[in-house]
N, C-alpha and C positions, 0 to 999 in steps of 0.2 A: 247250512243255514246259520248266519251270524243274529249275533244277539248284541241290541243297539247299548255300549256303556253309556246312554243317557239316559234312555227308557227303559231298559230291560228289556223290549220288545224285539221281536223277528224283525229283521231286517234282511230278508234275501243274503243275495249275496253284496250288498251295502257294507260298509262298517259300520254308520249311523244310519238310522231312521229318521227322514226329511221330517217325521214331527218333533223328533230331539234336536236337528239342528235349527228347525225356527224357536225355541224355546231362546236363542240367543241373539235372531234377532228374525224377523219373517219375512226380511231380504235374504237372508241364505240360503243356497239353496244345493251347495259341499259345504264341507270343512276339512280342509287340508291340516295335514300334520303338524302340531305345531315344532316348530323348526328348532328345538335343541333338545341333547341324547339326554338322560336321565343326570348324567356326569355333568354334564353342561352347562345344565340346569341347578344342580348343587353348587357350581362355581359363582355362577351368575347371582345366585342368592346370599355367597355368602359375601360378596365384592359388593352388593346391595344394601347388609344387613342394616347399617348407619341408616340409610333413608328410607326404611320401610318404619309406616307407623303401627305395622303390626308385625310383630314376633314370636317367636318361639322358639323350641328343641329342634321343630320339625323346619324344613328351608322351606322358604316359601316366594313366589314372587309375584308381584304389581302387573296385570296384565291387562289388553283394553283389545277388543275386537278391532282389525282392518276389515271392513267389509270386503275390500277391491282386491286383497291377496285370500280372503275366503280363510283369516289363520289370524290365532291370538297372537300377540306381539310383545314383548319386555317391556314398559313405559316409568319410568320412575313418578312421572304427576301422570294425575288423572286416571288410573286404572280403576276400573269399575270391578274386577274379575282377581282374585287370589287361585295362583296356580301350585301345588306341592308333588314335586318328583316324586320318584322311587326313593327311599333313603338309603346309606351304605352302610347301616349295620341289621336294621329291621325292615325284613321282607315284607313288602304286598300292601303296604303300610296307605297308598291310595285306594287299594282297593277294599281295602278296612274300615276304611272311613265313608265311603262313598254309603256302602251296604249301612256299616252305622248309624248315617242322616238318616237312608230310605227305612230303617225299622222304627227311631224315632218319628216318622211321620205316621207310621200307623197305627200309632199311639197317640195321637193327635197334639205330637210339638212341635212346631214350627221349624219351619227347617227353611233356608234359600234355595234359589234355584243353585245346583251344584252338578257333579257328574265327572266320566272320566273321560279325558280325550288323550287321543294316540300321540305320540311323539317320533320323531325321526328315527329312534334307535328301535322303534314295533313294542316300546311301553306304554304304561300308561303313568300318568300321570292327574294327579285330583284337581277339580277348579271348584272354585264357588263364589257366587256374586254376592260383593259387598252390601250388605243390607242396610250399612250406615251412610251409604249415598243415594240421594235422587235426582233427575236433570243431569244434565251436562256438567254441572259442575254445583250442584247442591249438596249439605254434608246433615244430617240430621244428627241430634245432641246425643253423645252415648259417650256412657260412661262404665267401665269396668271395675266389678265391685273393692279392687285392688285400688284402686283411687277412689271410691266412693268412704272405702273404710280409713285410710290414710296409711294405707301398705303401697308396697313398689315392687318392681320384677323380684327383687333380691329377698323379698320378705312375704310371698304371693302363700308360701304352704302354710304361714306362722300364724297359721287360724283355726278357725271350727265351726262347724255346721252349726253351730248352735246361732253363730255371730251372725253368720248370714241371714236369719230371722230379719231383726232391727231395718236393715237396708232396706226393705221390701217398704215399709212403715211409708218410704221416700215414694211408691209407687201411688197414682191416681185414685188404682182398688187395689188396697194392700191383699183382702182376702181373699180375693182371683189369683191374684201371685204369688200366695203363699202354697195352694191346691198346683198350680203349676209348680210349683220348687219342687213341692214333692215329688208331681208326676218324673220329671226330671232324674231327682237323683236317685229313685229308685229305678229307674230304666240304666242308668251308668252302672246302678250296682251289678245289675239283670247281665250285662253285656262284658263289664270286668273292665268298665274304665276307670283306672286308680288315679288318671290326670286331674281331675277337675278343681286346679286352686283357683283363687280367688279372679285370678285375670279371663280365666274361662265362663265367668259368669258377668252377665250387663245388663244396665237397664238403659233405654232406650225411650225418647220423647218425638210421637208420631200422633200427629192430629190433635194438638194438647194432650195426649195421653200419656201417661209414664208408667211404662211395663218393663217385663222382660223383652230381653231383647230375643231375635229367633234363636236358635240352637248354632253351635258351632263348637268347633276343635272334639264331637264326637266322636269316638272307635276306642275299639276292645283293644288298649295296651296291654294286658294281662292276656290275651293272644297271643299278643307280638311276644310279648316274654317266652311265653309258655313253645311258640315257635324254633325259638334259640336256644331253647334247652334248658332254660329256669323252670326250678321246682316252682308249685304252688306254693307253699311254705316259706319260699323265699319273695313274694310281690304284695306289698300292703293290699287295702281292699279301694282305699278309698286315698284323696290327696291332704283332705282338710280331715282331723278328730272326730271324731262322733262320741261323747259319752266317754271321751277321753282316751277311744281307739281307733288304730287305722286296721286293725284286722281281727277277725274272727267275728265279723257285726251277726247280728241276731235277728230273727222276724220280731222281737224284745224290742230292740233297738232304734228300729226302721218305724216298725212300727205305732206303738203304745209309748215311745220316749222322743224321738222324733217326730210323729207324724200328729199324735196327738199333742203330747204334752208341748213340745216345741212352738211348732205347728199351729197348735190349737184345731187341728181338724175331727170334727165328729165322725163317730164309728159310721154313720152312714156315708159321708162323703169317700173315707178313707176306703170303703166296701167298694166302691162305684169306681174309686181309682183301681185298684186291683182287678176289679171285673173287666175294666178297660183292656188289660196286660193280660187276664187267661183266655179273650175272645183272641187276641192277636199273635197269639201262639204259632197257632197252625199256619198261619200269614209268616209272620217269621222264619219257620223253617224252611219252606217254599222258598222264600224267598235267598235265603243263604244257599240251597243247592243251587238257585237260577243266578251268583251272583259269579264276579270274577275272580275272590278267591281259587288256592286250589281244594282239590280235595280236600288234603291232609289240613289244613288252616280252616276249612267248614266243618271240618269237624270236630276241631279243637272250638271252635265258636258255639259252637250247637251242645256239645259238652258243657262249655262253662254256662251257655242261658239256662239248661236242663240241672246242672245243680242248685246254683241258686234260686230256681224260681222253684225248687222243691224245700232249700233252708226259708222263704220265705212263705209256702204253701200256698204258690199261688198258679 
């Protein structure tokens, strides 16, 4: 009995389940592998890297459905769809991130349509749809808090949680987005993402509104370290300062210096957020045994939820 990398669901003996493959469009009705090995896929992205508008550590490439080959395609214009291989130093790294999105959603953040799909060499590899496009060829305004502050790729960690406050200011309802910041970076703390500088966070303008934008570039890098042999002791906590640290943060911290003082959020909203994170617990863990990591990586994952959601008592 396979299990659908779109939905998590049974799927016989399918690889996907016909309801994850209409998620991509509800004319599909396979999805054939997409046609390059993990290796191929590193090359193609890094021969790409000049004309993609979005970057990172991680390779990544521009993809747009063929309906008529039933199979994502390489596109430099026009991809609707961001695809990320296997990486060559850090294992499982799609399937990290995939499980990542689906825990942040049950924490109620936003996340795109995303998922893993098969590749020619029997990996997987991560997709997720661009959520700064709509229509055929429509672009909605977003901006990365790395341009919003007057920082650039080269200067993205030269910050601090603190700064990120102000930006919000820029949003429609500042104090809706400030209770999602929160929600946010205490789930990255929760899960052992130390990545999140400044280019991983956006605001986004949909329907006149100016919010955050949904979630993206989540998963437990402090896994992936911890995978290849790095101590704890050697992987900061976080990418940006907190109270002028990147480690050893404090339920101190997080909470009564960031969440209030920062923040500005009352003991009762901050209570409501936390309750949010110890109902989704047992969801969480479920959820990591049923995902694609392997063993040895779910339980390095489930270890590190399990210590920190005990340094923050929750």
């Amino acid at each position: 009995m396979n299990l659908c990398p779109i939905t998590y669901e049974s799927c016989g003996d399918n690889r996907y389940a016909i309801k994850g493959i209409k998620k991509f469009s509800r004319r599909l009705t396979t999805l054939n592998d997409f046609p390059y090995s993990a290796g191929e896929q590193r090359t193609e992205a890094a021969l790409r890297a000049s004309k993609m508008s979005v970057q990172g550590i991680q390779p990544k490439l521009s993809v747009r459905l063929n309906l008529k080959q039933a199979s994502f395609e390489i596109t430099d214009k026009g991809g609707r769809y961001l695809i990320k291989p296997q990486h060559n130093t850090y294992p499982e790294l799609p399937e990290n991130e995939d499980l990542s999105m689906r825990l942040a959603e049950l924490v109620g953040i936003s996340v795109p349509l995303h998922g893993l799909i098969y590749c020619k060499d029997k990996t997987f590899s991560y997709i997720i749809k661009r959520f700064d496009r709509e229509g055929k060829s429509g672009k909605l305004a977003t901006e990365d808090f790395a341009q919003l502050s007057g920082m650039d790729r080269d200067t993205k960690y030269n910050f601090s949680m603190e700064k990120l406050v102000p930006i919000l200011d820029m949003c429609t309802f500042p104090a809706v987005e400030r209770v999602r910041l929160f929600r946010r970076c205490i789930f990255n703390f929760l899960i052992g993402n130390e990545d999140m500088h400044l280019k991983n966070f956006s605001l986004i303008t949909r329907n006149n509104k100016i919010e955050l934008s949904p979630a993206y570039d989540f998963l437990s890098t402090t896994t992936a370290f911890l995978s290849i042999g790095k101590q704890i002791d050697e992987i900061e906590e976080v990418a940006l300062s907190i109270k002028g640290k990147k480690r050893k943060l404090t339920r101190k911290i997080w909470i009564d210096y960031f969440g209030m003082d920062r923040l500005q959020l009352n003991s009762a909203v901050i209570a409501e957020e936390l309750t949010r994170f110890s109902n989704s617990f047992d969801q969480w863990y479920e959820l990591i045994k049923k995902s694609f990591l392997s063993e040895a990586t779910q339980e390095i994952y489930t270890s590190l939820i399990e210590q920190r959601r005990r340094l923050l008592k929750i």
